[in-house]
PAGUDO-780681 format. One line per field, with one value per atom (N, C-alpha, C): x, y, z. Coordinates in Angstrom, 3 decimals, decimal comma, always signed. Example, Ala and Ser with C-alpha at 12.3 -4.5 7.8 and 13.67 -1.06 7.14 Angstrom:
x = c(+13,190  +12,300  +13,200  +12,850  +13,670  +12,900)
y = c(-5,690  -4,500  -3,300  -2,250  -1,060  +0,030)
z = c(+7,800  +7,800  +7,800  +7,080  +7,140  +7,870)
END
This chain:
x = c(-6,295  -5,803  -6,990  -6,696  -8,018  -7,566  -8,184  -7,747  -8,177  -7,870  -8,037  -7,808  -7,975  -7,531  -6,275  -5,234  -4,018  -3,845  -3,143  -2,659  -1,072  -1,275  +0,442  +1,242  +0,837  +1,403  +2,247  +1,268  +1,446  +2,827  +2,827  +3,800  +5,127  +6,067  +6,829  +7,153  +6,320  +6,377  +5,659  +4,350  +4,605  +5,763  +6,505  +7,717  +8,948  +8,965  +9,905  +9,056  +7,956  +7,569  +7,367  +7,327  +7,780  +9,256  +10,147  +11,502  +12,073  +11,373  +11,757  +10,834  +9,827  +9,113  +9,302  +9,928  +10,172  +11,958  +12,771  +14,104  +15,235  +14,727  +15,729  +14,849  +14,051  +13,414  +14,222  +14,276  +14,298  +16,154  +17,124  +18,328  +19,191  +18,088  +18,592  +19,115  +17,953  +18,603  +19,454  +19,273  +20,530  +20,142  +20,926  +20,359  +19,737  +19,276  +18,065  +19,021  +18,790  +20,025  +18,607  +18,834  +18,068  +18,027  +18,756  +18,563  +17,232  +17,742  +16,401  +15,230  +15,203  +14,109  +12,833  +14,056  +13,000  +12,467  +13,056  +12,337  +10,923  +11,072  +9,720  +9,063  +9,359  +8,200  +7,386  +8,094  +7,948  +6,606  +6,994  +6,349  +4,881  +4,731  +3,915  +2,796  +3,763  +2,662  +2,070  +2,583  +2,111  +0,239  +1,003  -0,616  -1,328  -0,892  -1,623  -2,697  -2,008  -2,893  -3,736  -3,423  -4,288  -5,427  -5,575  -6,319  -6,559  -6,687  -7,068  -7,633  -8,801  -9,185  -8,991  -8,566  -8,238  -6,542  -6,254  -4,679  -5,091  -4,824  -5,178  -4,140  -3,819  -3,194  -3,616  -3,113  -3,859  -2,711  -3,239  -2,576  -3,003  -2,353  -2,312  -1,709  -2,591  -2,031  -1,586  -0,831  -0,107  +1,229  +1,052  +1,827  +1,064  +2,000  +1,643  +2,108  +1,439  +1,519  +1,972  +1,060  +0,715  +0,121  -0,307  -0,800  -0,817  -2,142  -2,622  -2,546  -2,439  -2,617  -3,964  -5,134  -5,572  -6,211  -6,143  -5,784  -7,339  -8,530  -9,715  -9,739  -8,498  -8,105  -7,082  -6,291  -4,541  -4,299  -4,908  -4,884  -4,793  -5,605  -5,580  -3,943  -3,599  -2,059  -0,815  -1,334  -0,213  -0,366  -1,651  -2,803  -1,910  -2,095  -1,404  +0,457  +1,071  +2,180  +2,741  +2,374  +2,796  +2,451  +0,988  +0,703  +1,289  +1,560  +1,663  +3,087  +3,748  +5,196  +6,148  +5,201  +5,838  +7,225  +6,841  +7,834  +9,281  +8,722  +10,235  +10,871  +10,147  +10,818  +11,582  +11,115  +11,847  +13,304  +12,991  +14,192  +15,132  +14,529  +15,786  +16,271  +15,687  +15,834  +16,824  +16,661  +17,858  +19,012  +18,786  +19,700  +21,312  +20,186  +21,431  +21,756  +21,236  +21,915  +20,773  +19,854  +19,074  +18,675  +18,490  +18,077  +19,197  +20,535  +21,761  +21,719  +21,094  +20,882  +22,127  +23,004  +24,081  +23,204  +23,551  +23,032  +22,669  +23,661  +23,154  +22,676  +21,774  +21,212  +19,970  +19,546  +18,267  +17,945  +18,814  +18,500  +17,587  +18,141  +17,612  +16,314  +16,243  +14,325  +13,759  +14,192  +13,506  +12,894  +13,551  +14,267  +12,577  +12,932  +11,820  +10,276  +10,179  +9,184  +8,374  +9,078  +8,731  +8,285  +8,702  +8,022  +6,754  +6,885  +5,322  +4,247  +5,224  +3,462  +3,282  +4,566  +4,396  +2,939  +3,127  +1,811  +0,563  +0,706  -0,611  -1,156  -0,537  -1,259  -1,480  -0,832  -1,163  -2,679  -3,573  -4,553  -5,549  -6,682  -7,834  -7,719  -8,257  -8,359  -9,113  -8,690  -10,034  -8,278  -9,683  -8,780  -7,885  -6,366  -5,842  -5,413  -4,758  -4,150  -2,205  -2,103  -0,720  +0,363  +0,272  +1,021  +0,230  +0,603  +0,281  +1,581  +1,075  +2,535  +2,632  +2,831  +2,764  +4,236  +4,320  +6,032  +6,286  +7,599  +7,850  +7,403  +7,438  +7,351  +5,905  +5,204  +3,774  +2,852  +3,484  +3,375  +2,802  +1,949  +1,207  +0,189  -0,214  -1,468  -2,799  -2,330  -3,695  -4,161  -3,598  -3,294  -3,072  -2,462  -2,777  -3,659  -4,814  -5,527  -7,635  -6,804  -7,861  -7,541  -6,495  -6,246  -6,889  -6,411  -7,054  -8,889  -9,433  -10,706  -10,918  -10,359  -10,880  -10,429  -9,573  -9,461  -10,105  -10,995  -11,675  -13,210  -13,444  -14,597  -14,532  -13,732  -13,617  -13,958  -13,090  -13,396  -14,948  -15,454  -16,572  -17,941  -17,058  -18,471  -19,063  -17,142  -17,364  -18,173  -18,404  -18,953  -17,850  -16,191  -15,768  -16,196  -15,912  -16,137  -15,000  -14,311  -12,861  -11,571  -10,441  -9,525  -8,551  -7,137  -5,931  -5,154  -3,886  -2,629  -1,827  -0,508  +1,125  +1,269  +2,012  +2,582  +3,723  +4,628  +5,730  +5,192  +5,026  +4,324  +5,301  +6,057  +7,064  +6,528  +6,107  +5,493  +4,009  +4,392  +3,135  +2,298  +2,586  +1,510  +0,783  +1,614  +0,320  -0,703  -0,052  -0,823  -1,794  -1,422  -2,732  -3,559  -3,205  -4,340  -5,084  -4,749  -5,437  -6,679  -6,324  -6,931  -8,198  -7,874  -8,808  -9,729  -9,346  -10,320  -10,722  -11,177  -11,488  -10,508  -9,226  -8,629  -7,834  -8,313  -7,440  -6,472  -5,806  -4,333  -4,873  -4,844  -5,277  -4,114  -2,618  -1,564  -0,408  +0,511  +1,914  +2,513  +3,656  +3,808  +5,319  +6,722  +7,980  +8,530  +10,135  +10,580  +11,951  +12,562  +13,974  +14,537  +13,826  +13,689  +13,083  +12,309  +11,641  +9,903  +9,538  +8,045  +6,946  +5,935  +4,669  +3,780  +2,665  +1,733  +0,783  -0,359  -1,344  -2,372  -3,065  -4,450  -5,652  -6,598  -7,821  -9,091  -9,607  -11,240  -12,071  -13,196  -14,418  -15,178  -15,666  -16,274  -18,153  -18,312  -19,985  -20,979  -20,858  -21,167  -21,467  -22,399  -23,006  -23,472)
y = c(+7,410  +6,126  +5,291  +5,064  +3,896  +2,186  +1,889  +0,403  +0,211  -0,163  -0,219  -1,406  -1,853  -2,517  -2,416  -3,334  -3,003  -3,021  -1,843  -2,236  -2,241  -2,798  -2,711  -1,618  -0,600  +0,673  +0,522  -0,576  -0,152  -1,373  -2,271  -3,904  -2,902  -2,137  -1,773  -1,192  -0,241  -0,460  -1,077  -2,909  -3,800  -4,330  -4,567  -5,219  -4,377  -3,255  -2,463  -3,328  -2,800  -3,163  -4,609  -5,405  -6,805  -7,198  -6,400  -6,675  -6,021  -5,108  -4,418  -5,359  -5,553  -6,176  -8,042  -8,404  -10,099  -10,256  -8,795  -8,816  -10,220  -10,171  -11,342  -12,479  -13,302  -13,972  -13,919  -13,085  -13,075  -13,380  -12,714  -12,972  -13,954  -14,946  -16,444  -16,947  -16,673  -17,425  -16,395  -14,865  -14,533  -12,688  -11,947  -10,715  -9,824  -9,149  -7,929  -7,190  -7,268  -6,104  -5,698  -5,601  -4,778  -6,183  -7,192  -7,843  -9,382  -9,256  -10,238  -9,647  -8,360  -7,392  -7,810  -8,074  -8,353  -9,879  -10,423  -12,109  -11,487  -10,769  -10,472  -9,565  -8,838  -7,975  -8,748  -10,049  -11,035  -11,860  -12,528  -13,072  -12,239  -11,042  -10,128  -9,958  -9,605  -9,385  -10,773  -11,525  -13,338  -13,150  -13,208  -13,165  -11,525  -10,650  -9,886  -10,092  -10,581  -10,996  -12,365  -13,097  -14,305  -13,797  -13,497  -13,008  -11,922  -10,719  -9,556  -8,638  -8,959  -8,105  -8,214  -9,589  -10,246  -9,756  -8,758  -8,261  -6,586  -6,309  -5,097  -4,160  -2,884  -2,064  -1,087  -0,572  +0,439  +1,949  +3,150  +4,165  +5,130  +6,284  +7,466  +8,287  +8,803  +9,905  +9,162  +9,701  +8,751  +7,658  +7,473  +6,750  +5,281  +4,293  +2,784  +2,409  +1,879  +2,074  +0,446  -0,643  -1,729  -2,728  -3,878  -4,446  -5,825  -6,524  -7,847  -8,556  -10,154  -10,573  -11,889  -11,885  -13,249  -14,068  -15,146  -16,477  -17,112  -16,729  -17,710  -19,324  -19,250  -20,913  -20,781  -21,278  -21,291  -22,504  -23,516  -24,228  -23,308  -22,174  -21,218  -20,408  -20,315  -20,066  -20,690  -22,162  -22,904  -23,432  -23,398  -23,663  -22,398  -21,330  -20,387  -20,211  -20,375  -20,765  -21,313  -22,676  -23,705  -23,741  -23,247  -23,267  -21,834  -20,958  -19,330  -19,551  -20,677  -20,702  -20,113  -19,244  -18,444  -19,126  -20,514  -20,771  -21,122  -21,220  -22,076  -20,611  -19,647  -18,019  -17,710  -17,772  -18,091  -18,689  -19,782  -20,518  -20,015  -19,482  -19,174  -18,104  -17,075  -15,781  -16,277  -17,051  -17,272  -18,016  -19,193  -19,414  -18,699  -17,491  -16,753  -15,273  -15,832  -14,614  -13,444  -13,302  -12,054  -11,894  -12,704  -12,328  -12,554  -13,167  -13,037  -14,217  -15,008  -16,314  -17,146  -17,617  -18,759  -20,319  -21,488  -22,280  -22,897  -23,213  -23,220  -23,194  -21,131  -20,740  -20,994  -21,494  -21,892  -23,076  -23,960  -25,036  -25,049  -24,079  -24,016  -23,241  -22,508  -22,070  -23,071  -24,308  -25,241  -25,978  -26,325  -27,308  -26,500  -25,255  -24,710  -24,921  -24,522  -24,588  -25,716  -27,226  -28,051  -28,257  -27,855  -27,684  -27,069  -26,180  -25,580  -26,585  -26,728  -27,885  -28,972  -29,336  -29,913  -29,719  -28,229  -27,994  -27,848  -27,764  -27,211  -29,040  -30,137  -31,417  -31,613  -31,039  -31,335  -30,955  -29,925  -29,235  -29,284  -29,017  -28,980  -28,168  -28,086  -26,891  -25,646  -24,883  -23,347  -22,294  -21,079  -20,034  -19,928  -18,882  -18,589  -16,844  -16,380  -15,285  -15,569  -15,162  -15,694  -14,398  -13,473  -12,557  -10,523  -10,477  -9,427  -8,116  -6,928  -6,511  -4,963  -4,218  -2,803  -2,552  -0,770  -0,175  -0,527  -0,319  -0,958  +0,571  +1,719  +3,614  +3,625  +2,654  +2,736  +2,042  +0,800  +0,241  +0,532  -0,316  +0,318  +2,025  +1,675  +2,431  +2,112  +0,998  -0,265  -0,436  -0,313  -0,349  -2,198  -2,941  -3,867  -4,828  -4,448  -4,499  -4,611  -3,103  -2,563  -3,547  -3,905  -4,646  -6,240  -6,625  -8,418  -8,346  -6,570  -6,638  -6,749  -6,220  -5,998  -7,320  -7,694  -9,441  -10,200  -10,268  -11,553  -10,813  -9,748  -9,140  -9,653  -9,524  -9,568  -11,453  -12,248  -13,527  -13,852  -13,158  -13,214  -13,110  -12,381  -11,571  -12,470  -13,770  -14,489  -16,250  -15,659  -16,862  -18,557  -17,592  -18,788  -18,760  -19,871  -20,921  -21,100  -20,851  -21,511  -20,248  -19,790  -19,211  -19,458  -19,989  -20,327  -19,425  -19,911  -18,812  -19,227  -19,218  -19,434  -18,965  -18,782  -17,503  -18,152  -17,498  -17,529  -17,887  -18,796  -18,998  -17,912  -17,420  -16,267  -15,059  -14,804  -13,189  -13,119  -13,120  -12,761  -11,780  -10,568  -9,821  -10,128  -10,776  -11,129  -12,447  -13,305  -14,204  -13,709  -12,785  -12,188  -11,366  -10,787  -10,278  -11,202  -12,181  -13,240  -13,319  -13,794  -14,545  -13,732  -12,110  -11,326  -11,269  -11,780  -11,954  -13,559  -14,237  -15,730  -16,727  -16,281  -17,661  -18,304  -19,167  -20,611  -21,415  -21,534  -22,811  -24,075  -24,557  -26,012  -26,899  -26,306  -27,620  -26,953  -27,465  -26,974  -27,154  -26,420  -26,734  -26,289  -26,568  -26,335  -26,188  -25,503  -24,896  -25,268  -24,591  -24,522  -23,288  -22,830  -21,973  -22,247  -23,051  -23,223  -23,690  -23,352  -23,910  -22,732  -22,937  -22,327  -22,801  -21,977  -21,978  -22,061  -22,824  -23,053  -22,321  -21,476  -20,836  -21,076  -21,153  -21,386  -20,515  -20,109  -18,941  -19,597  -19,721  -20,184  -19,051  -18,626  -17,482  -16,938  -16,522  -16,191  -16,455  -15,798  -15,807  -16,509  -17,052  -17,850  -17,497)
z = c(+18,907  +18,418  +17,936  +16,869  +16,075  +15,639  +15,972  +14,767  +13,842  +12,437  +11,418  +10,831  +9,408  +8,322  +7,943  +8,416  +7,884  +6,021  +5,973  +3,985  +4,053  +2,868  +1,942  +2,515  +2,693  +3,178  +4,487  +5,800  +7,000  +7,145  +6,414  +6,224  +6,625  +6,172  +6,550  +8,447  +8,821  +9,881  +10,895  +10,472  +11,121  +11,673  +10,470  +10,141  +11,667  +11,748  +12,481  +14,132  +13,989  +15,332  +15,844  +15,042  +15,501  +15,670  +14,969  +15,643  +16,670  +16,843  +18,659  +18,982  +18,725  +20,333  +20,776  +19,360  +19,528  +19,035  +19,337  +19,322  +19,528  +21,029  +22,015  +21,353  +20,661  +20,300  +18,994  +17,542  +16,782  +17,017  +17,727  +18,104  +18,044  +18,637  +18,954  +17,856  +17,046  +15,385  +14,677  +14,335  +13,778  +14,137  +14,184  +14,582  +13,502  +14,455  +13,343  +12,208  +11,279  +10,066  +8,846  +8,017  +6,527  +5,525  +6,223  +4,961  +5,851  +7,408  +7,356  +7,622  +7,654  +7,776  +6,245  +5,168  +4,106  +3,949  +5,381  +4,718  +5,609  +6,484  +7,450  +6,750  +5,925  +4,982  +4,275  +3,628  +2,864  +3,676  +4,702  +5,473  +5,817  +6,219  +6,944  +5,658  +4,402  +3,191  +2,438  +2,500  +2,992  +3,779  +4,993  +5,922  +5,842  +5,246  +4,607  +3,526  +2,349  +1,241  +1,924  +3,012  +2,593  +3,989  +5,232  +6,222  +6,223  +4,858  +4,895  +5,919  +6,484  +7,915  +8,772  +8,978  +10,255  +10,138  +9,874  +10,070  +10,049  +11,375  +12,143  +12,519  +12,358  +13,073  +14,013  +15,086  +15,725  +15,426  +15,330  +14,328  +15,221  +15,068  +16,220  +14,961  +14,459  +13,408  +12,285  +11,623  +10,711  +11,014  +13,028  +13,232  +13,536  +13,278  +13,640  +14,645  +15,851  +17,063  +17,912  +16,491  +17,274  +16,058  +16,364  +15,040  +15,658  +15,027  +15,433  +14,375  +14,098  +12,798  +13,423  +13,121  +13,677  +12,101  +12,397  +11,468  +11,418  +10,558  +10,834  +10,371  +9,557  +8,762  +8,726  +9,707  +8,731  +7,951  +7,438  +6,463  +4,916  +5,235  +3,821  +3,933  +5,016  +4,768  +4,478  +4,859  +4,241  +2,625  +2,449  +0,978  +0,050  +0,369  -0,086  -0,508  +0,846  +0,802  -0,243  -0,587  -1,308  -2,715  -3,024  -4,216  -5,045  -4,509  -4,859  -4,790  -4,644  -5,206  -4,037  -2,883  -1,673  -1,443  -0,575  -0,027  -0,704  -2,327  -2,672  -3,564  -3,560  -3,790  -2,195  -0,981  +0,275  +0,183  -0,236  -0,118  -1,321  -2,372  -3,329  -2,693  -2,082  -1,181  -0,555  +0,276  +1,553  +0,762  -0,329  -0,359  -0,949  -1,892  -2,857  -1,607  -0,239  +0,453  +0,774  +0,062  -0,322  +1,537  +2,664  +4,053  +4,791  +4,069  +5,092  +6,025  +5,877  +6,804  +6,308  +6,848  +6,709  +6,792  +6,033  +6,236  +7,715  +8,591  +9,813  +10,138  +10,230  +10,500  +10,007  +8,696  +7,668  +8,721  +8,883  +8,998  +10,851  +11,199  +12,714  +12,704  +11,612  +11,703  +10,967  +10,177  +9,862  +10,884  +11,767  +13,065  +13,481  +13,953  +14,841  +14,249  +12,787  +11,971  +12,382  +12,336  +12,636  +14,107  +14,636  +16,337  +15,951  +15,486  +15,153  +14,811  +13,768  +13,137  +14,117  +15,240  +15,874  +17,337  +17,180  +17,942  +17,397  +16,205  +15,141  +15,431  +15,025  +15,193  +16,395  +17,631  +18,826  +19,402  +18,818  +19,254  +17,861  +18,707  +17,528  +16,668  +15,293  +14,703  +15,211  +14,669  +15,026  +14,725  +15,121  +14,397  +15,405  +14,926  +16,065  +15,735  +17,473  +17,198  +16,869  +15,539  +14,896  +15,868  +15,879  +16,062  +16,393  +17,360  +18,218  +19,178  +18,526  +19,193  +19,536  +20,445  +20,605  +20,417  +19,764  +20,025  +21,491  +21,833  +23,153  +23,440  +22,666  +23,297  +23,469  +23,291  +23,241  +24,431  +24,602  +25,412  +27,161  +27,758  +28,887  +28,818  +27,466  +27,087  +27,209  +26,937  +26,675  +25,635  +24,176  +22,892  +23,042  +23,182  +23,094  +23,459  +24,148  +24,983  +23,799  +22,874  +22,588  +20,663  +20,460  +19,520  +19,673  +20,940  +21,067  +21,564  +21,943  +21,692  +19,947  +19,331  +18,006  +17,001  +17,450  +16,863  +17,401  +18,548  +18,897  +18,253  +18,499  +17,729  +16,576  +15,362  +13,817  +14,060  +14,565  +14,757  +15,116  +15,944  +16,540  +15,496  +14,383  +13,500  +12,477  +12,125  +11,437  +11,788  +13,265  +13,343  +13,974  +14,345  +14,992  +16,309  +16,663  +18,114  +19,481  +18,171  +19,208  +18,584  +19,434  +19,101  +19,922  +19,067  +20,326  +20,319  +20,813  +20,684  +21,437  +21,275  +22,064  +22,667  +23,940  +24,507  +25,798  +25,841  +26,833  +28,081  +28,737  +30,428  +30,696  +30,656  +31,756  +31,479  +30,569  +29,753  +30,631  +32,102  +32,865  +32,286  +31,842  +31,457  +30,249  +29,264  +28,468  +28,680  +29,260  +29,941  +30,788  +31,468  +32,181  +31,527  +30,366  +29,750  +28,804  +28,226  +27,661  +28,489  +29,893  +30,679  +30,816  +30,831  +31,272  +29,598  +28,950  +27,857  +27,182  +28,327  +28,524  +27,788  +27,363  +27,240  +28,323  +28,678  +29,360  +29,111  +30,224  +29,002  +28,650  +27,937  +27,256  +27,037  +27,086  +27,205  +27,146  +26,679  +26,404  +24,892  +24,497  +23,302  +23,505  +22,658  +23,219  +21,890  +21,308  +20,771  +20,944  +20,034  +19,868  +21,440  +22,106  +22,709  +24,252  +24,306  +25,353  +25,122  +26,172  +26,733  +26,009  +25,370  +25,112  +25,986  +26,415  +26,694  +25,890  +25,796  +24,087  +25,601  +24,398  +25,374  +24,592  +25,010  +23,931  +24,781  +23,695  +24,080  +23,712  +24,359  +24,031  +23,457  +22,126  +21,874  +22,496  +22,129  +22,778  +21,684  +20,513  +19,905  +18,534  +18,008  +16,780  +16,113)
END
């Protein structure tokens, strides 16, 4: 098993392995089918093109096992977003049906969206880890383990300081593996869903 440079190639089965592994998450708002599968291809090849290395897979043959995305500016992703026309091709997407979202349903990942940025102003800037995830068949290898070494490394090389990240206070095990790679909780942050945990790393390196 190696980690690598994710490409264009691997976006498809990112895409598979973030909806098994953030399922009951992804649920709430509307269930997994083929058609919101493509707002998340959409999304994935998004922070593909704009964080190029800093979007990692770990691969076992020609299988994809696992995959990190970490963020050294997400100002360049929303910079991106907006000017590259992304988001309002999104919205024509959902609205003519193309991801199967009912209005309702649009309106409640807006709802959430906004919680987000609601935590993004809550905390300092610096980079973060956006999204991290093993097959659930893969899982307790230590593949995810060997992914958040190789994203705080790649962060590390560029010279950040600081790296945050969300996470479920109930999702004991990844909270405990954070921890075992120096991030600390620094506050709370809450959702259409519940309570986040905000974690922050102090890096080593300058």
């Amino acid at each position: 098993m190696k980690i690598i440079p994710a490409t264009i190639q691997h976006i498809e089965a990112v895409v598979d392995i973030f909806c098994s592994a953030f399922e009951s998450s992804i649920s709430f708002f509307a269930p997994v089918n083929a058609k919101l599968k493509k707002a998340f291809r959409d999304m994935f090849t998004l922070l593909h093109s704009v964080f190029g290395k800093g979007f990692m897979v770990a691969v076992a043959g020609d299988e994809v096992c696992g995959y990190i995305v970490m963020a050294d500016d997400i100002k360049r992703l929303w910079l991106r977003a907006v000017f590259s026309g992304f988001i309002v091709k999104m919205a024509a997407r959902a609205a003519f049906g193309a991801y199967g979202l009912n209005p309702a349903t649009i309106f409640r990942v807006i709802r959430n969206k906004l919680f987000y940025m609601k935590f993004e102003m809550s905390t300092l800037p610096c980079a973060q880890l956006l999204s991290i995830a093993v097959q659930p068949e893969h899982q307790g290898r230590g593949i995810g383990r060997k992914l958040l070494e190789a994203g705080i490394n790649y962060m590390e090389s560029l010279g950040i300081k600081k790296i945050k990240l969300e996470v479920r206070p109930d999702n004991t095990p990844a909270v405990n593996m954070y921890e075992k790679y120096g991030f600390r909780p620094a506050g709370r942050a809450r959702d259409l869903q519940g309570d986040w945990l905000i974690m922050v790393r102090e890096c080593s390196r300058r």
